[in-house]
C-alpha positions as CSV (number, residue, x, y, z in Angstrom):
1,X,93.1,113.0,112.2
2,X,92.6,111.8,115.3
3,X,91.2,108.6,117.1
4,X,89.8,109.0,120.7
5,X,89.4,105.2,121.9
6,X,87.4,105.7,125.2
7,X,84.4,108.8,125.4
8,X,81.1,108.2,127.4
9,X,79.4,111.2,124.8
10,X,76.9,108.5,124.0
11,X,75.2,108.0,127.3
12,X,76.2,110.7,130.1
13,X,74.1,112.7,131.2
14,X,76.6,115.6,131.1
15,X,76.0,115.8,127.1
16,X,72.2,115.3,127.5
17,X,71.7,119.3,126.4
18,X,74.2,119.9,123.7
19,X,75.3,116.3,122.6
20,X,75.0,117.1,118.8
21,X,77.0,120.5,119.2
22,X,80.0,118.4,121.0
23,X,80.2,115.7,118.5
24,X,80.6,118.5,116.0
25,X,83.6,120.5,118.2
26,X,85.4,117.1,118.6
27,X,85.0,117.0,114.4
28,X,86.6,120.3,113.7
29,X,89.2,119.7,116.2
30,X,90.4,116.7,114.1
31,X,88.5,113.5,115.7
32,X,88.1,111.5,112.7
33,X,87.2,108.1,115.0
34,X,85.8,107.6,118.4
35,X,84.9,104.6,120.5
36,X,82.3,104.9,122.6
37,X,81.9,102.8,125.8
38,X,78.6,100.6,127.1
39,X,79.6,99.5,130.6
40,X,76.1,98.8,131.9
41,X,73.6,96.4,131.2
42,X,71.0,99.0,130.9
43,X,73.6,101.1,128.1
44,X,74.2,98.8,125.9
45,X,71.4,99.4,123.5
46,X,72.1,103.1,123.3
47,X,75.4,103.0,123.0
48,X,74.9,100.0,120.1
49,X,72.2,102.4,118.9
50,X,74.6,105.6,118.8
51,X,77.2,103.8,117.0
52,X,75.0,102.6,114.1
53,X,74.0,106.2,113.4
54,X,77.4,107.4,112.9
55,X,79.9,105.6,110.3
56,X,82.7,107.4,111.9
57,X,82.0,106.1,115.9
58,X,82.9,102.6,117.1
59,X,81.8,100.9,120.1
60,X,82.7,98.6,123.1
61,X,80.7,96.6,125.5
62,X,80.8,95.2,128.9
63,X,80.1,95.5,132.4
64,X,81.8,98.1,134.2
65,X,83.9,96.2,138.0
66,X,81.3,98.8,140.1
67,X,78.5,97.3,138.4
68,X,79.5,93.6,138.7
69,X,76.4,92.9,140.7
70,X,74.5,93.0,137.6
71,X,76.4,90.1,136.4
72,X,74.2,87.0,135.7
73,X,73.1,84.2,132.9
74,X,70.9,86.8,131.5
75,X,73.4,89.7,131.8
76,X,75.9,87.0,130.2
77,X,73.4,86.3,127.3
78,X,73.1,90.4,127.0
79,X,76.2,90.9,126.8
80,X,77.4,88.3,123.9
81,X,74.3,89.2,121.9
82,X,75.9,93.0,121.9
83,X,79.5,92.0,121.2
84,X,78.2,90.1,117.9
85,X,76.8,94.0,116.8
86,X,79.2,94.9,113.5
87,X,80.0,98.4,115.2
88,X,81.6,96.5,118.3
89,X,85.0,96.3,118.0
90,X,86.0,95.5,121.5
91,X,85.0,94.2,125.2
92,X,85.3,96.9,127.8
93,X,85.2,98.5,130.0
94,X,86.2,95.8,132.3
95,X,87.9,95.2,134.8
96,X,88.9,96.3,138.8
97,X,88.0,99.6,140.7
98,X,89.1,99.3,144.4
99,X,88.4,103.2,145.0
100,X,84.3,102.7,145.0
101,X,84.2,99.8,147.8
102,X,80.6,100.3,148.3
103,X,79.6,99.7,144.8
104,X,80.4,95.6,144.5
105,X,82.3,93.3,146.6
106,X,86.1,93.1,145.3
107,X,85.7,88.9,145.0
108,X,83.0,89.6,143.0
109,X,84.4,92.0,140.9
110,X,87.5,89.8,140.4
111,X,84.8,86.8,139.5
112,X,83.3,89.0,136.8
113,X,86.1,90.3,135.3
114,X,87.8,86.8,135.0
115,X,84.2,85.9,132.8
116,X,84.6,88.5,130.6
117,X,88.3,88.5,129.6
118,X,87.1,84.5,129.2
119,X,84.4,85.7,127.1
120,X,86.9,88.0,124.9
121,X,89.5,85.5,124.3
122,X,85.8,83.2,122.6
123,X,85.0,86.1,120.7
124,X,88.4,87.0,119.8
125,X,87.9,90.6,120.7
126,X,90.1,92.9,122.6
127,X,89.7,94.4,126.1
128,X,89.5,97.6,127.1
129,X,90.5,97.5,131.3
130,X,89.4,99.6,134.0
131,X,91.9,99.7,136.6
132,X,91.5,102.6,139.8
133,X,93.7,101.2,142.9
134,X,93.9,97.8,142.0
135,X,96.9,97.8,139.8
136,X,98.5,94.5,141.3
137,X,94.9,92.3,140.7
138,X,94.3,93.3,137.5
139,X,97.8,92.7,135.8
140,X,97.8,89.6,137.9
141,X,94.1,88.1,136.5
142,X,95.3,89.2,133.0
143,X,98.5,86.9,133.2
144,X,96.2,84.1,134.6
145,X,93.8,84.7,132.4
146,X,95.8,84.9,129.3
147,X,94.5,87.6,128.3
148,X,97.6,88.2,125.6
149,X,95.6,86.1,123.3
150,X,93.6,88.9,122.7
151,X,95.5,92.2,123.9
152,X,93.4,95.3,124.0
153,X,93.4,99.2,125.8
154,X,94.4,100.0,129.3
155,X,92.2,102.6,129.8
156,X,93.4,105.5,131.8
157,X,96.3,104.0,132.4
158,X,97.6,104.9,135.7
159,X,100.3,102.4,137.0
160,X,104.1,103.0,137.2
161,X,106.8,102.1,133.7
162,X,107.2,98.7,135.9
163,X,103.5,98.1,135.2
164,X,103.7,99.2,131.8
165,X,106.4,96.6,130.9
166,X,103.9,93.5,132.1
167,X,101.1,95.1,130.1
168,X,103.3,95.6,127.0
169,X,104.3,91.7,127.3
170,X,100.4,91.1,127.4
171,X,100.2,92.6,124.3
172,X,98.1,95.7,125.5
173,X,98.3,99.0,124.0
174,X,98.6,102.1,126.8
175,X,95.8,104.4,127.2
176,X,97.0,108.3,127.4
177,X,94.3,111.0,128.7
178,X,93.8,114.4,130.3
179,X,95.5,113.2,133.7
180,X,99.0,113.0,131.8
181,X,98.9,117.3,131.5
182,X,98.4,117.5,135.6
183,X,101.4,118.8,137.5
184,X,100.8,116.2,140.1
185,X,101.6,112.9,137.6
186,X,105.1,113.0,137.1
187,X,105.0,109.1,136.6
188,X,102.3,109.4,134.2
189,X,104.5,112.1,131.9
190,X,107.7,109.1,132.8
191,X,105.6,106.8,131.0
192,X,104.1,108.5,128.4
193,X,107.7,109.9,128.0
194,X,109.1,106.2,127.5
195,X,106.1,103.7,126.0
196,X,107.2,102.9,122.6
197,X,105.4,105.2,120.0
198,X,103.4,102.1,118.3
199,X,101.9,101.0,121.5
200,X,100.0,104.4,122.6
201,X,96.5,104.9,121.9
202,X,94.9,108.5,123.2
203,X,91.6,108.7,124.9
204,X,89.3,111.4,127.2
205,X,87.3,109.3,128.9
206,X,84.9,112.1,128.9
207,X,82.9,114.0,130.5
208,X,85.6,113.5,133.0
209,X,89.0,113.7,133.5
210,X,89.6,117.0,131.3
211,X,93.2,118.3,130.1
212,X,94.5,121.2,131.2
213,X,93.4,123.9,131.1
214,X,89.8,122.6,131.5
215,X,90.8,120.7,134.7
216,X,87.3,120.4,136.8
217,X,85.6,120.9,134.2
218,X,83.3,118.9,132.0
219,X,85.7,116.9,129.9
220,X,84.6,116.6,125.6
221,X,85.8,113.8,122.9
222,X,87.3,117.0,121.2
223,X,89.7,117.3,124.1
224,X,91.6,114.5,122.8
225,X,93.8,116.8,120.5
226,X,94.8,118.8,123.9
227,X,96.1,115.6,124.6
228,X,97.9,114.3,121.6
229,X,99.6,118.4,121.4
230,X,100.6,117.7,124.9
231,X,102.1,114.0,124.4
232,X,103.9,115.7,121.8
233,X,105.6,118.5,123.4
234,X,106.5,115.9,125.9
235,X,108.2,114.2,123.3
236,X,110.0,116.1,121.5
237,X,108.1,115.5,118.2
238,X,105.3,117.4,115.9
239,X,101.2,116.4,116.7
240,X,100.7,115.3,113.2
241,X,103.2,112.9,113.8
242,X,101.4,111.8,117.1
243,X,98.4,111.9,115.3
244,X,99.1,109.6,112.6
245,X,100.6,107.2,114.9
246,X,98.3,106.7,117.8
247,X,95.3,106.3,115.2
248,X,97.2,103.2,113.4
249,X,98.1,102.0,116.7
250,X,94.1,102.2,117.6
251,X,92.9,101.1,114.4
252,X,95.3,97.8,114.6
253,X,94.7,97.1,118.5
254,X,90.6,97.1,117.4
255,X,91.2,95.1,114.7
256,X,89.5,97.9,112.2
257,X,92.5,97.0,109.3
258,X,91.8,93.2,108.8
């Protein structure tokens, strides 16, 4: 019984023909729970909307670093009226992305991101981070921020076992994905080899970034159990095993068991 904490099935346009038949593959491939992810102003109602439909699908909400630009009193107001929604369980994604430098200034990403960890540490909710190429900032805001007080998901986690150790001590849990099975990550199998068991969480981050042997190709929530059978091999122990403990670890870093 698996939990996938990060899938964009509710809203990408990849999913737009055959949405219903991909929820149902993820099922029989042992996805019991799935967070979905509204990281645009103009998302957040369908993804709020998607969750509601499906007792068995959790949500998060924020404003994704390469739309920062949107950011704004009313974006603000938006946003805190979604996070109150009973199916959110988290603030995300948020964050830094450094690759896309034509998508929002970086001062104003850094702005943005510093008013919704704020945000998250009023509404007590946990944060689930985008970080691409800007692993130094991000760790960095999260210290300053204090963003331990609420913990939360580094999504796609990409950074070294240094970075790891400061996100550990900030009481994050490590987001594991497709990219971990690529030949060209050995620092991503070193970490997922050495995080401690209780403080992994497995996500897709779908339609993109698919396992192999589906590399280049459209990513599904389903592909999550690729994952967890990988992480397993890689670590010497069985994927029920994996299983059971990545979806406590999810289910306590949400909040879902009290």
């Amino acid at each position: 019984m698996l939990f996938n904490t990060h899938s964009h099935v509710d809203t990408a346009h990849q999913f737009a023909d055959d949405r219903d038949e991909v929820l149902a593959r993820a099922r029989e491939m042992g996805v019991s729970q799935l967070m979905v992810i509204g990281f645009e102003r103009a998302l957040l109602p369908v993804t709020l909307a998607f969750a509601e439909q499906r007792d068995w699908v959790w949500a998060a909400v924020g404003i994704h670093p390469t739309s920062a630009l949107e950011w704004g009193p009313e974006a603000e107001a938006e946003l805190r009226q979604a996070a109150l929604h009973s199916r959110v369980k988290a603030l995300g994604e948020v964050g830094l992305d450094y690759y896309w430098k034509d998508r929002a200034p970086f001062d104003v990403q850094r702005d943005v991101f510093r008013k919704q960890i704020r945000l998250a540490r009023e509404l007590g909710l946990p944060l689930v981070i985008h970080n691409r190429d800007a692993h130094e900032d991000v760790v960095r805001i999260l210290e300053e921020e204090r963003a331990d007080e609420v913990g939360g998901i580094m999504h796609c986690f990409s950074g070294d076992w240094k970075m790891a150790e400061r996100c550990l001590a900030l009481n994050f849990y490590i987001g594991i994905g497709g990219t971990v099975t690529y030949k060209n990550n050995p620092v991503g199998r070193e970490v997922a080899q050495r995080l401690p068991l209780d403080r992994i969480v497995l996500e897709t981050d779908d339609p993109y970034l698919a396992p192999v042997p589906h590399r280049g190709k459209r990513n599904e929530p389903g592909y999550v159990r690729i994952v967890a059978e990988f992480l397993a091999e890689l670590r010497g122990t069985t994927l029920e095993d994996i299983a059971a403990a990545t979806t406590a670890n999810a289910r306590r870093a949400l909040g879902l068991d009290g």
